[in-house]
N, C-alpha and C positions, 0 to 999 in steps of 0.2 A: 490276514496271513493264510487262512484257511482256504477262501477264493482261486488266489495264486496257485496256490500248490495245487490242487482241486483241477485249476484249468491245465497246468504244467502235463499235470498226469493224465487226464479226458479228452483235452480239446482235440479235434482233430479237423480239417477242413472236408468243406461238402462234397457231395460227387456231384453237382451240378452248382452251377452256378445260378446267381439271382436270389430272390426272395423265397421263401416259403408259405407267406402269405396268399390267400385267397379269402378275394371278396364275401363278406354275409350277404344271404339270399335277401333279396327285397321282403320276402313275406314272413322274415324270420323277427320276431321282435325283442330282442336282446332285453330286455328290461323287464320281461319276465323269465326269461331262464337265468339271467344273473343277480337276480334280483330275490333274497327270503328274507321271508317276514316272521316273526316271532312274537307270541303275546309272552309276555313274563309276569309274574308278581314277586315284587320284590320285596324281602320280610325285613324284616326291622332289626335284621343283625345283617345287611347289606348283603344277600345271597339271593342269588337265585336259584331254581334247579330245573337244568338241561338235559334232555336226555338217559333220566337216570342218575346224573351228577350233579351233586350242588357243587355249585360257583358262588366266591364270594369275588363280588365287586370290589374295585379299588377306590377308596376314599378318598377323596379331593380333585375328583372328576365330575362335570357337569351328566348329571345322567336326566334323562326327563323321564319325569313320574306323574301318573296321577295318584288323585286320593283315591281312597277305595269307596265303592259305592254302597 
């Protein structure tokens, strides 16, 4: 419902026609700029903490964990 009304009220068509798409540069390599990685330890009350914030994990999701060393 929110969508509809959302576009009812925003949409409005382009001033040019066609796509607004353009090609990535050949030498650009998308899989490191879209791409982050994060080490975490996760405690044994299913949280971790991010930026400042603990986050608790959701239970009865596959998470992959190692042991601790």
């Amino acid at each position: 419902m929110y969508l509809p009304a959302f576009n009812v009220e925003f949409a409005h068509p382009s001033r040019e026609a066609g796509a607004a798409f353009v090609p990535c540069p050949a030498l650009v390599v998308l899989d490191d700029i879209l791409c982050e990685q994060e080490e975490w330890t996760v405690g044994k009350d299913n949280c971790v903490r991010l930026g400042g914030q603990m986050l608790q994990l959701p239970t009865g999701i596959a998470i992959t964990t190692s042991r601790p060393r």
